[in-house]
N, C-alpha and C positions, 0 to 999 in steps of 0.2 A: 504493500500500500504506500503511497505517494503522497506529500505534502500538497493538498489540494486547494487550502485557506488560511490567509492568516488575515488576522484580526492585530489592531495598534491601536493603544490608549493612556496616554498621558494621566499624572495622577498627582497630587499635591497632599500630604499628609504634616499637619503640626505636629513637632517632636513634643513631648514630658514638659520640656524646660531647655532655654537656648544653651548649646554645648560650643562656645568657645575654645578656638584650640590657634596651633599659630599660625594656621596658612585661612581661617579666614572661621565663622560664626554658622555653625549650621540652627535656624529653625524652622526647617522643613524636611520632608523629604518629595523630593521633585524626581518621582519616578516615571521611567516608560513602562509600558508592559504589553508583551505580546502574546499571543494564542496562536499554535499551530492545531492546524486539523490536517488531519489523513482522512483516505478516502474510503475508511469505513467508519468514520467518526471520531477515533480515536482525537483527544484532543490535550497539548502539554503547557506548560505556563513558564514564560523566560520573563523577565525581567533587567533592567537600567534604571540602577539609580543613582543619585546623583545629591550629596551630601551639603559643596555649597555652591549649589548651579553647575558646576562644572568637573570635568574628569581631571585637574590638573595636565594633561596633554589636549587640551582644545575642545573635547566634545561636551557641550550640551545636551538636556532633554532634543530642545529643538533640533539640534543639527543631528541626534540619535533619529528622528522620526524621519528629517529630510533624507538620511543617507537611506535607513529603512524601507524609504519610498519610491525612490528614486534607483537604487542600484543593488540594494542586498534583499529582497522580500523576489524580486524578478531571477535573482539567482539561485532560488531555492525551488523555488513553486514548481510542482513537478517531479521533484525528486524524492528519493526514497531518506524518510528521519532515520532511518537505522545505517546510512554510510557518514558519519561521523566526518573521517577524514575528508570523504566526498565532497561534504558539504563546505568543509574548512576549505578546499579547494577553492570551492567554485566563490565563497565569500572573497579571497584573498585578492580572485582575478575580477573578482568585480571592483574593487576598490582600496587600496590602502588605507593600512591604520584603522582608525574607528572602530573600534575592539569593544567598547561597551557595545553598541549597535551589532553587532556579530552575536558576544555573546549572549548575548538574551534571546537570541533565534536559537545559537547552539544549545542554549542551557533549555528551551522547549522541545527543542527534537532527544535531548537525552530523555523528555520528561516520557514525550510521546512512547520511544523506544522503551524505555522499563514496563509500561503500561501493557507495548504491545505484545512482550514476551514473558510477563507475568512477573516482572523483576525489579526489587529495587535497583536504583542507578547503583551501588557504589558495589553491586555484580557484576554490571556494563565494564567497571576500570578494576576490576582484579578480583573483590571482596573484601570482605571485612580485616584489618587487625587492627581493630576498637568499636566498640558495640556504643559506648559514650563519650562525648567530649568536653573537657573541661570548657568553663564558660568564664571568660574575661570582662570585665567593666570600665571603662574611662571615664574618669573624673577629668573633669575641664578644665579650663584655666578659671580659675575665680577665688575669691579670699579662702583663705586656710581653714576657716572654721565649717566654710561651706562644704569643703572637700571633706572634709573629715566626715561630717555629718552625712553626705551623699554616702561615700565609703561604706559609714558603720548601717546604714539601711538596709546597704546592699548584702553585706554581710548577713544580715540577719534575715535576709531571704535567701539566703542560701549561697551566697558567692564567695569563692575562696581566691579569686584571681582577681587583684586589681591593676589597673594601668591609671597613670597619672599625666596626664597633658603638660608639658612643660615649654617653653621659650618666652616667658615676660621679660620684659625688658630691664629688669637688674638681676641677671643669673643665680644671683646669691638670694631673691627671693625663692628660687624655684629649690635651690639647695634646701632651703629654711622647708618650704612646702613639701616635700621629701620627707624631711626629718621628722616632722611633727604629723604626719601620717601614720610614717610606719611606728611612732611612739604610740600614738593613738589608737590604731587599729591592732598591734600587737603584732607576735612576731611568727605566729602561724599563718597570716596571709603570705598570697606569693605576691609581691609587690614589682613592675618592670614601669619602665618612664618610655615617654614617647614626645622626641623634641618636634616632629614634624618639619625639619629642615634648620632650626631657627638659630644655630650656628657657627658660628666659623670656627677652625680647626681648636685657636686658642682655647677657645671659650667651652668648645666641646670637654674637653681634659679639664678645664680649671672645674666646671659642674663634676663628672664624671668621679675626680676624685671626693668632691665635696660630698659625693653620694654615697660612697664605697662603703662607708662603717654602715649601711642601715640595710645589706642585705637583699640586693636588687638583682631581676632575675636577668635583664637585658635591657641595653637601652638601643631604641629604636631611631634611627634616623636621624641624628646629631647633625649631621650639614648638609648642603644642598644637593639634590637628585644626582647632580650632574657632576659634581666633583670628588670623585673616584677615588686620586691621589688625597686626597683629606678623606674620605673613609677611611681607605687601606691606613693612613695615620693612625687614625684615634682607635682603631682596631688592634695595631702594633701596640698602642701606649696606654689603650685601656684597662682598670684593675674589672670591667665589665663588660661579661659577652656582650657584640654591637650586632646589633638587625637593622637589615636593609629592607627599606619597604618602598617607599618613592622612589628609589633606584633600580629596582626588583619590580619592572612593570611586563617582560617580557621573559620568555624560556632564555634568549638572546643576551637578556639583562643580566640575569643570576648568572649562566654562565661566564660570561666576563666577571662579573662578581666575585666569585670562586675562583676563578684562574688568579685574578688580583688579591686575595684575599682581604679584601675592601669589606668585609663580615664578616661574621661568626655564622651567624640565623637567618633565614630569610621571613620575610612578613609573603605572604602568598595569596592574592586576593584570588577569587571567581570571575568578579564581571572586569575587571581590567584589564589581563592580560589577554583578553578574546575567548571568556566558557572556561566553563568543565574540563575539555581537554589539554588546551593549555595551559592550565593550572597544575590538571597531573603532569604535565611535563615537567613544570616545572618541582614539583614533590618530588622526579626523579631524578633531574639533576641534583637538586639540595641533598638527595640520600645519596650519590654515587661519592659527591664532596664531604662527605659527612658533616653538612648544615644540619643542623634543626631549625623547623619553622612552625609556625601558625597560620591560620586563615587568618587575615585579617579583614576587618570592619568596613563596608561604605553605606551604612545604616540601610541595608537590604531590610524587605519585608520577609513573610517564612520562607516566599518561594525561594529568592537568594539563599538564605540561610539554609535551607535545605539542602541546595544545593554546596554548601560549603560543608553542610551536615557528612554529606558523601564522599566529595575529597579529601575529608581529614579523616574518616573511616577506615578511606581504603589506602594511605599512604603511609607508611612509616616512619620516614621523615617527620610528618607534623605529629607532631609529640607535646607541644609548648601549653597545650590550650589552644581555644579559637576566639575571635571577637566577633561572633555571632550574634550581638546584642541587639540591632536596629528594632526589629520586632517589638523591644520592651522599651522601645525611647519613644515609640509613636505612640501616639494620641489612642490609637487604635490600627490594630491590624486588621489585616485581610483575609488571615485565614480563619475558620470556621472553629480548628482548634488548635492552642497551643503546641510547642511540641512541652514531652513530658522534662522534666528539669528533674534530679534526682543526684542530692551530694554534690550540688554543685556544678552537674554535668547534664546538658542533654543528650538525652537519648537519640541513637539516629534513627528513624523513618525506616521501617522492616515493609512496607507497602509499595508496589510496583509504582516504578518512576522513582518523582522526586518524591514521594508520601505526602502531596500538601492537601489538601481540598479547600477551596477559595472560596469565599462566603460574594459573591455575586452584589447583593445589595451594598455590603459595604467599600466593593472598590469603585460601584457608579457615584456613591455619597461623596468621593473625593476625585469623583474625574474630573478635567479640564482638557473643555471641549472637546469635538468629534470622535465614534471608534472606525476608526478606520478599517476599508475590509478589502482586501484582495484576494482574487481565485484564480485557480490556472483555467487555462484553456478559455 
């Protein structure tokens, strides 16, 4: 059976409370979302979202719907959701780049395929070794007593992994905010910082060490995407594993990465690097270099998260936890139900496909404008 319809619909959901970080204020989440149908009805749910308006590499909702429209939805229709690579193909010769817009088509033909062979996805990329996922939290940039307080909630709904947003503009506040965390929170959380680029090589080591007595799992992302030789620095000089996340946007990325040893860990998104499947690629370079990673965060609804549900299931590499959190920053989600949360962990979706089931009223509640619908033939 053959991709015979897809459906595209934009979506604006208010997060909990605005989440401040350094590259810019998210409170919304500005997602695309797509619907593939095969031609016995079969139908899967991909998803693009978009954290604050944009992918940091250029794309937008908007520019995700025009590319959709325009050159990736016409390179599919037709084709069979169960040739993966196929479809990576034919997306690739349709257009460069634009990887959120990819992966939300690929990350619904996974969904289609597990449906249509009776299989959860993360059967599709090898099988399980992990049944649950540790679950991570990010506190934002905002006063001390705030974070603490966020913190200790989360805690006591169950969360054992926090991450703390870091880059304000006097580094020694962020050291201070560190300290008084992990004093506050105690010393059985797993506590990791994430500068979000905010940087430069000095400044990275003078925090890093100001961090080291309080027990930090890794710190994420200390200078800019782009500058390599200042990774591979503060990796040489750090008393703290360093993870690459904004530098770690492609299989092509990490590999360089690794050859450089500009990291320790990779941060391993779903919708960025182009789907599902180049995400496991990437989980397999990070295991052949011996990285450890995580999925990380771009405040997905369950369908993302499910799908990140999968890659950290069936990869070895991610080990770290996941920051699968988007789902409990919104307002309200879209799926029908939770996934189950247990010790800290969710559980991953044992249900063909991604396991999500999408509550229909609650995503027209936050549509912005038209569904768009295309069919082959």
């Amino acid at each position: 059976m053959n991709i015979t319809r897809v459906e595209v619909q934009s979506g604006r959901i208010p997060v909990i409370r605005p989440h401040p970080m350094a590259i810019g204020t998210t409170v919304c989440q500005e997602n695309v979302i797509v619907r593939l149908f095969a031609g016995d009805g079969t139908d899967g749910y991909g998803e693009a979202p978009h954290m604050v308006g944009h992918s940091q590499l250029g794309e937008t909702p908007h520019t995700v719907r025009v590319i959709l429209r325009h050159k990736l939805i016409p390179a599919i229709l037709g084709r069979s959701p169960l040739d993966i690579e196929g479809l990576t193909t034919a997306l690739d010769r349709a257009v460069p780049g634009n990887t959120r817009a990819k992966g939300a088509l690929l990350m619904a033909a996974y969904d289609i395929a597990g449906k249509m062979l009776g299989v959860p996805v993360h059967v599709l990329l090898g099988g399980l070794v992990r049944d649950r996922v540790p679950l991570s939290w990010s506190l934002p940039i905002v006063p001390i007593d705030d974070a603490v307080a966020e913190g200790q909630k989360m805690i006591e709904r169950g969360w054992k992994l926090i991450k703390i947003k870091v880059g304000r503009p006097n580094p020694a506040d962020d050291v201070e905010t560190v300290r008084v965390v992990r004093r506050d929170l105690g010393d059985t959380i797993r506590l990791r910082i994430d500068a979000n680029q905010a940087y430069d090589v000095k400044t990275a080591l003078t925090v890093l060490r100001g961090v080291e007595p309080f027990n930090i799992e890794f710190f994420e992302q200390p200078v800019h995407r782009d500058d390599l030789d200042g990774m591979a620095e503060v990796t040489r000089e750090s008393p703290i594993p360093i993870m690459a996340d904004e530098s770690a946007k492609s299989a092509a990325d990490l590999a360089l990465i690794a050859r450089r040893r500009a990291a320790d860990y990779a941060s391993i998104y779903i919708i960025g690097p182009g789907g599902i499947l180049q995400s496991r690629k990437m989980a397999i370079i990070a295991e052949a270099h011996r990285m450890r990673g995580y999925v990380g965060g771009a405040l997905e609804s369950a369908i993302g998260a499910a799908a990140g549900l999968h890659v950290a299931a069936a990869s070895p590499a991610i080990d770290l936890g996941c920051e699968l959190y988007g789902q409990y920053m919104l307002q309200e989600d879209i799926a029908r139900q939770p996934f189950e949360m247990l010790d800290g962990a969710l559980v991953v979706p044992q249900e063909p496909g991604l396991g999500v089931e999408i509550d229909e009223t609650r995503l027209a509640r936050y549509r912005e404008g038209d569904v768009e619908t295309f069919t082959h033939g």
